[in-house]
SEGU-512705 format. One record per atom (N, C-alpha, C): atom name; x, y, z; residue number from 1; residue in three letters. Coordinates in steps of 0.2 Angstrom, whole numbers, plus 5000, padded with zeros to 4 digits. Atoms other than C-alpha are relative to their C-alpha. Example, Ala and Ser with C-alpha at 12.3 -4.5 7.8 and 13.67 -1.06 7.14 Angstrom:
SEGU-512705
[N [5004 4994 5000] 1 ALA];
[CA [5062 4978 5039] 1 ALA];
[C [5004 5006 5000] 1 ALA];
[N [4996 4994 4999] 2 SER];
[CA [5068 4995 5036] 2 SER];
[C [4996 5005 5003] 2 SER];
***
This chain:
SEGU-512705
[N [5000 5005 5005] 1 UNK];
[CA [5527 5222 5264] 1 UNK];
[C [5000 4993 5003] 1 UNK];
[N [4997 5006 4999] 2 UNK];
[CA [5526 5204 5266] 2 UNK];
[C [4998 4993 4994] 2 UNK];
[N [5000 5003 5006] 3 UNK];
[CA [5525 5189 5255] 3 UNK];
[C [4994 4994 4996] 3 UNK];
[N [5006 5007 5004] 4 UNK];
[CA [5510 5179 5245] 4 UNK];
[C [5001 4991 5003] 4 UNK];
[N [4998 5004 4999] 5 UNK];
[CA [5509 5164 5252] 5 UNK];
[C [4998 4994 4995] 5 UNK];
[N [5002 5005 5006] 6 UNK];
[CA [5504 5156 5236] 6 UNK];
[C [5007 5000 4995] 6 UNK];
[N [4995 5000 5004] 7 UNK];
[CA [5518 5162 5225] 7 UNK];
[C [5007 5005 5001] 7 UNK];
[N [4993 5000 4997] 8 UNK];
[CA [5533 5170 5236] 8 UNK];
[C [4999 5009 4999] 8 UNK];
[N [5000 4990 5003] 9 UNK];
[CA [5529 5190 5227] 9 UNK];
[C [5001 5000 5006] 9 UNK];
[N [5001 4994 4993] 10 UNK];
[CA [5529 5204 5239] 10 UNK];
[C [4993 5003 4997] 10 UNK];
[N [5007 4997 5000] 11 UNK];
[CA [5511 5210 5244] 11 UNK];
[C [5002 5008 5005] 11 UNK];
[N [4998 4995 4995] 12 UNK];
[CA [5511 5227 5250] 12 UNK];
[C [4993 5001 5003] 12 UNK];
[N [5005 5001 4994] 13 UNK];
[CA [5500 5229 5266] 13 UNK];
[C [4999 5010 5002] 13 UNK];
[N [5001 4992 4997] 14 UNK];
[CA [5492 5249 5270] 14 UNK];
[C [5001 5000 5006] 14 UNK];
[N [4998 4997 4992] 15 UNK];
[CA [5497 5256 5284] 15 UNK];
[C [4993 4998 5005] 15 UNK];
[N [5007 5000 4997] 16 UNK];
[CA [5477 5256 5289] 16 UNK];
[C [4998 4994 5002] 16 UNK];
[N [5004 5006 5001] 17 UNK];
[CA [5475 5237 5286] 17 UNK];
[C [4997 4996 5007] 17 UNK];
[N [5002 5003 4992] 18 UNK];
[CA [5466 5228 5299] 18 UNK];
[C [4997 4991 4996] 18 UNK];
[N [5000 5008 5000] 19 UNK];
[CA [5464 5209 5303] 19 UNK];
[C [4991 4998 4996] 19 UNK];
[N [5006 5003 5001] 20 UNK];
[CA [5451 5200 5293] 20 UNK];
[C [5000 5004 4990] 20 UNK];
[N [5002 4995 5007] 21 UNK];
[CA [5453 5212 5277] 21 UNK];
[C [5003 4995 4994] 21 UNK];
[N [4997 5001 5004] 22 UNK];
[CA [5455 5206 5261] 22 UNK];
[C [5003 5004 4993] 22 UNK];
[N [4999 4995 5004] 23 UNK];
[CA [5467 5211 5248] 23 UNK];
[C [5002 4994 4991] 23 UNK];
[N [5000 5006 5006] 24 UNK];
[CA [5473 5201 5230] 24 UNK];
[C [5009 5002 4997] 24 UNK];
[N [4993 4999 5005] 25 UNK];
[CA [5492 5197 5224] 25 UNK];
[C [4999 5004 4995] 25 UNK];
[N [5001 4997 5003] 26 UNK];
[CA [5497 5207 5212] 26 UNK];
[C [5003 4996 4993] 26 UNK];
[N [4998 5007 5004] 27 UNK];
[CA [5508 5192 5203] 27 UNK];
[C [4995 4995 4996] 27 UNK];
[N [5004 5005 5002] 28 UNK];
[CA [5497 5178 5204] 28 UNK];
[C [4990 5003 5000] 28 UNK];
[N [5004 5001 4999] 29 UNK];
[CA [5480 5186 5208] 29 UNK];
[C [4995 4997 5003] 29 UNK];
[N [5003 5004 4999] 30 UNK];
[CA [5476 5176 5220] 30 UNK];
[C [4997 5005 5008] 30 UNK];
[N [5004 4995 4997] 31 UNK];
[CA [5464 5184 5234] 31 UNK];
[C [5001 4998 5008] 31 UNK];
[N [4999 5002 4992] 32 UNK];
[CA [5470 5184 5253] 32 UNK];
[C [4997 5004 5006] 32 UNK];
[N [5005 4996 4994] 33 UNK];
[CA [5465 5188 5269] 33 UNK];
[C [5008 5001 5007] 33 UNK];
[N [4994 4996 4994] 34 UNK];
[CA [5477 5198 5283] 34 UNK];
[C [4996 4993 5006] 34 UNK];
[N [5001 5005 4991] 35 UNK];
[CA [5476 5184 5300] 35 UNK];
[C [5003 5004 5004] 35 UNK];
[N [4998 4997 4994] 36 UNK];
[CA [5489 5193 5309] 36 UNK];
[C [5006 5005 4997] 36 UNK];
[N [4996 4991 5001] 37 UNK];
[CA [5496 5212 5310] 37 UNK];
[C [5008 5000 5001] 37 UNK];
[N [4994 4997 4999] 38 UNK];
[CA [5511 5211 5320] 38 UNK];
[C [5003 4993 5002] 38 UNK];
[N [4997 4999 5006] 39 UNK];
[CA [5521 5203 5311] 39 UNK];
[C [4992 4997 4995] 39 UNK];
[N [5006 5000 5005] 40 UNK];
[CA [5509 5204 5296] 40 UNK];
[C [5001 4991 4998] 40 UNK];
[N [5000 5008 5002] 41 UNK];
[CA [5503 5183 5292] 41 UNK];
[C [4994 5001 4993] 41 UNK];
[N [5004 4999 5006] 42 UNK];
[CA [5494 5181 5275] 42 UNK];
[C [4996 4992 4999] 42 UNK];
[N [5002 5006 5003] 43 UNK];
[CA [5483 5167 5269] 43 UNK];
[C [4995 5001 4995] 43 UNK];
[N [5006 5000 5009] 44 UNK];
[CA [5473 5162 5254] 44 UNK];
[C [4992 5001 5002] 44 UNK];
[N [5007 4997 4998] 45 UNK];
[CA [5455 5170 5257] 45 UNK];
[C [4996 4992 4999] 45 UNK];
[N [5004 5008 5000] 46 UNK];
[CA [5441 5156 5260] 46 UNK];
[C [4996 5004 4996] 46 UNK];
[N [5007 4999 5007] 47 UNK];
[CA [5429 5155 5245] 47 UNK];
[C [4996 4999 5003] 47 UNK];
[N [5008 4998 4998] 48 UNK];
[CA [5411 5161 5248] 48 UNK];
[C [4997 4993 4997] 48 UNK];
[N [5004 5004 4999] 49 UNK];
[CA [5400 5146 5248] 49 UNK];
[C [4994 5002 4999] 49 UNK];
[N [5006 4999 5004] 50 UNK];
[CA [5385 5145 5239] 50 UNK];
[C [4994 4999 5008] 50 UNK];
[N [5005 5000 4996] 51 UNK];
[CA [5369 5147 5253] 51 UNK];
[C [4994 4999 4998] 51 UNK];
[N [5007 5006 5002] 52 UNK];
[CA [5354 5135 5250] 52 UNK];
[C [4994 5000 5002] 52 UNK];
[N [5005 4998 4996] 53 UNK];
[CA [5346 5140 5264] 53 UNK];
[C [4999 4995 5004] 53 UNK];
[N [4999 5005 4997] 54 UNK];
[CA [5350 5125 5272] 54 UNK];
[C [5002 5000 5008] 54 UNK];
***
C-alpha cells in the first residue's frame, strides 16, 4: 500500500508492479505513475500531449 499523492487515500500497489506503470486512485481517480519500488513513491501521471508533428 502506499498513499495518493493527491488526496492522502491508500493505493494498493501489485506485488508484480514495475517502475513507470500507471495505476488510478480509487478515491479521487486521479491517474498516477509508480517512480520508485523500494519504498514505493507515487506521483500524478504526466498528461499525453497532443502531437502536431512538430
Amino acid at each position: 500500500m502506499s498513499e495518493c499523492p493527491v488526496c492522502d487515500a491508500e493505493v494498493e500497489i501489485a506485488g508484480d508492479a514495475v517502475i513507470g506503470e500507471l495505476l488510478s486512485c480509487e478515491d479521487c481517480g486521479m491517474e498516477l505513475e509508480i517512480l520508485k519500488l523500494d519504498p514505493v513513491e507515487l506521483a500524478e501521471a504526466p498528461t499525453a500531449e497532443e502531437d502536431w508533428g512538430q
